[in-house]
C-alpha positions in Angstrom: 0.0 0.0 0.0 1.1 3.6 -0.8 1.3 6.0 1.4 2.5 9.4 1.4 5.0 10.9 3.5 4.4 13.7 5.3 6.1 15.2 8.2 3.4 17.3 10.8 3.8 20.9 11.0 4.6 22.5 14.1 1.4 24.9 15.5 3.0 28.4 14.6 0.2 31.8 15.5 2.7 34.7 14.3 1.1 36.8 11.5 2.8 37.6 8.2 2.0 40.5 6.1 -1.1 41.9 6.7 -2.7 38.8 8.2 -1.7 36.5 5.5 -0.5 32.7 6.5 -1.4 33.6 10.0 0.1 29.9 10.8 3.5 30.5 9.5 5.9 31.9 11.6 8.2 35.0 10.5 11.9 34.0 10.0 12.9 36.9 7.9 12.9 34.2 4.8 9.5 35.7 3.6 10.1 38.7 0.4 11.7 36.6 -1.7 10.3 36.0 -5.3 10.4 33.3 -7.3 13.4 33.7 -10.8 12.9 30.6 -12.5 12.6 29.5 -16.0 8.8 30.0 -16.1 7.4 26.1 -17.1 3.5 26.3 -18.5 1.1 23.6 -17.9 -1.5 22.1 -20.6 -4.6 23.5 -18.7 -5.7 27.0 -17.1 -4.4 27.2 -13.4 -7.7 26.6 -11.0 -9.1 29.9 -9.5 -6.3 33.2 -9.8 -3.1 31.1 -9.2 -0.4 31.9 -12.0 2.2 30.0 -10.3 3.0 26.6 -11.5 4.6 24.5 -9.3 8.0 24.6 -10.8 8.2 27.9 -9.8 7.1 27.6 -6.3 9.2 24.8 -5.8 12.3 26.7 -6.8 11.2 29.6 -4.6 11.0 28.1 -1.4 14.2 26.5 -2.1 15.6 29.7 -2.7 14.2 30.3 0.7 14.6 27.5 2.4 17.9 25.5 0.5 17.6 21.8 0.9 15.2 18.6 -0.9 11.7 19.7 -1.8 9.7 16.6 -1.1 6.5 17.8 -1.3 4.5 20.7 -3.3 0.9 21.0 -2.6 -1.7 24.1 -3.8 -4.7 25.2 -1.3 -6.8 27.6 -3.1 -10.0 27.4 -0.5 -11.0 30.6 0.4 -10.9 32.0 4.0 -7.4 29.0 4.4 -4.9 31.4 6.7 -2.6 28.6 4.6 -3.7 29.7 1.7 -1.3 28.8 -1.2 1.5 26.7 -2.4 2.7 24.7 0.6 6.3 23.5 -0.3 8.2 21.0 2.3 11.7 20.9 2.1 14.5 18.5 4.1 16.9 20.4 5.6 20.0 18.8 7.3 20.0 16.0 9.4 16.6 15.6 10.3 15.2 18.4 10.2 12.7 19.4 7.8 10.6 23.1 7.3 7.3 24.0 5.1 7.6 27.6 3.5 4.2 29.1 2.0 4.2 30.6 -1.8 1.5 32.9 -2.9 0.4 31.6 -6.0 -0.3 34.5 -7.4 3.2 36.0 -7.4 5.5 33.8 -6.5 6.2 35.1 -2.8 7.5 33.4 0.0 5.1 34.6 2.5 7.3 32.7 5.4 8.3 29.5 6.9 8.3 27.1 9.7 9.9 24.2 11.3 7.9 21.3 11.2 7.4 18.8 13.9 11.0 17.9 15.5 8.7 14.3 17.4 10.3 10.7 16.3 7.8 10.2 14.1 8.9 12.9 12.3 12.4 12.3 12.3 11.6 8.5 11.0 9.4 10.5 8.1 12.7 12.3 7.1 15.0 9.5 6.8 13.0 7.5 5.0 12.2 10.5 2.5 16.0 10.8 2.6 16.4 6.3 1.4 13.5 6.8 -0.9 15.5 9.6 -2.5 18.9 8.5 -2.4 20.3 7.6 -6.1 17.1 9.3 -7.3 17.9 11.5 -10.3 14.1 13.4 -10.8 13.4 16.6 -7.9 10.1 16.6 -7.0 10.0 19.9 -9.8 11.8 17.9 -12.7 8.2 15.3 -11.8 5.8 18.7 -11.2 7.2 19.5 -15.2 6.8 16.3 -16.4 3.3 16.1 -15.5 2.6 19.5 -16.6 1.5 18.2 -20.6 -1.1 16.6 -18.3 -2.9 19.2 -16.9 -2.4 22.1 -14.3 0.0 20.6 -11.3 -1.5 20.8 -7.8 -0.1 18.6 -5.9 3.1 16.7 -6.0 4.1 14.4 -3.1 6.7 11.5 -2.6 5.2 8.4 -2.3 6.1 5.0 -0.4 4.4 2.2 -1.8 5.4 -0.3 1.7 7.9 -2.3 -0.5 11.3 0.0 0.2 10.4 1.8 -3.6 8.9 4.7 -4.4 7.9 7.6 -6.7 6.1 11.2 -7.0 2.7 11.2 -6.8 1.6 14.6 -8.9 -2.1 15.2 -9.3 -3.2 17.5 -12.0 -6.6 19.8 -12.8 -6.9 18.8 -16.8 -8.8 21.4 -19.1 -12.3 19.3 -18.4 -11.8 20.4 -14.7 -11.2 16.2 -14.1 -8.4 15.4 -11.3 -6.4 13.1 -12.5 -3.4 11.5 -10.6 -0.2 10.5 -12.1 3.2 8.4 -10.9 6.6 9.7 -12.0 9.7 7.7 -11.4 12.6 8.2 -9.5 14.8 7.3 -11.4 14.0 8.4 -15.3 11.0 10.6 -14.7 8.6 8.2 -16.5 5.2 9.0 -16.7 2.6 6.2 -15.6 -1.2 6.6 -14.9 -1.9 5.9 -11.1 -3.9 3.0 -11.4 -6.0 3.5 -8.4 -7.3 6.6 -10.0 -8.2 4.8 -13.4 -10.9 3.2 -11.6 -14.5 4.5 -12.3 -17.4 4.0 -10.0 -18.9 1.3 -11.6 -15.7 -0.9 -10.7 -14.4 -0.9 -13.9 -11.3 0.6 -15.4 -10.5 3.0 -17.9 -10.5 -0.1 -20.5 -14.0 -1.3 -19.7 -12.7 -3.9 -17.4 -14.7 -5.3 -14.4 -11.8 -4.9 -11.3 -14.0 -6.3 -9.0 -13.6 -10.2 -10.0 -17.3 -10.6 -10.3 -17.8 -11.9 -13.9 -21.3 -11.3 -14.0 
């Protein structure tokens, strides 16, 4: 079974800005824009976000230098965390989420996340799913990208000792779709749990359920 790894953030209340990310804490990181190579996706970004998440990748590491392991885009309204939410390893195991406005390209600010053993375990086992790994968790967000708007992109453990990016996408019919991208040579596969319809079938016509009536 997959699962994704993610490290808990640690309950930060100081207010950035003028109120925005009320959850992040201030550690003078926040300013800082995003001067990347800008990467376009094959669909219209959902609601007012221009930033793909190629760019807010490269500007939290700008930020925050280190492994992005995880990219992830709330766009609900009234969400102090509003934005791209971009977790990076630092050294050892320590590991921080920084906060992108998607509409610029921002670093609104930054915090440690949760220091627990839990947390620590997360880490290093990002770190093994990673090492000899040549594809970033942006090289995967631009593979993707001919699919469809990135929103998410997240490392994966699938409870074997491998991996890959999970990287979900908004295509142009609005349809969240969810894609795997390889470690190792960035190929592009279909997540198969999300080729499943309702009916039990797949996107061939198949029956998945084992029922052959």
């Amino acid at each position: 079974m997959k699962r994704k790894l993610v490290i808990a953030a640690a309950v930060a209340s100081v207010a950035i800005g003028a109120g925005t990310a009320a959850a992040f804490a201030d550690d003078g990181a926040h300013g800082t824009t995003a001067d990347v190579r800008t990467v376009r996706p094959a669909a219209e970004a959902p609601g007012s976000t221009e930033v793909t998440a190629v760019e807010a990748i490269a500007a939290a590491l700008k930020a925050r230098p280190g492994t992005a392991v995880s990219a992830d885009l709330d766009t609900e309204a009234g969400d102090d965390d509003r934005g791209w939410e971009i977790e990076i390893l630092g050294t050892g195991t320590t590991s921080y989420e920084v906060l992108v406005d998607p509409a610029t390209g921002r670093v609104l600010g930054t915090r440690t996340a949760g220091e627990g053993a839990d947390d620590a375990d997360d880490v290093r086992e990002a770190r093994a799913l990673l090492k000899g790994s040549g594809v970033t968790a942006a090289e995967a967000a631009g593979t993707a990208a001919t699919k469809g708007f990135v929103t998410s992109v997240d490392l994966d453990d699938d409870g074997a000792g491998a991996g890959a990016w999970d990287v979900e996408t908004d295509g142009s019919s609005a349809k969240e779709r969810d894609w795997n991208v390889a470690l190792t040579d960035a190929r592009l596969t279909t997540d198969r749990d999300d080729d499943r319809h309702d009916d039990g079938r797949d996107d061939d016509g198949q029956d998945e359920t084992g029922d052959d009536d």
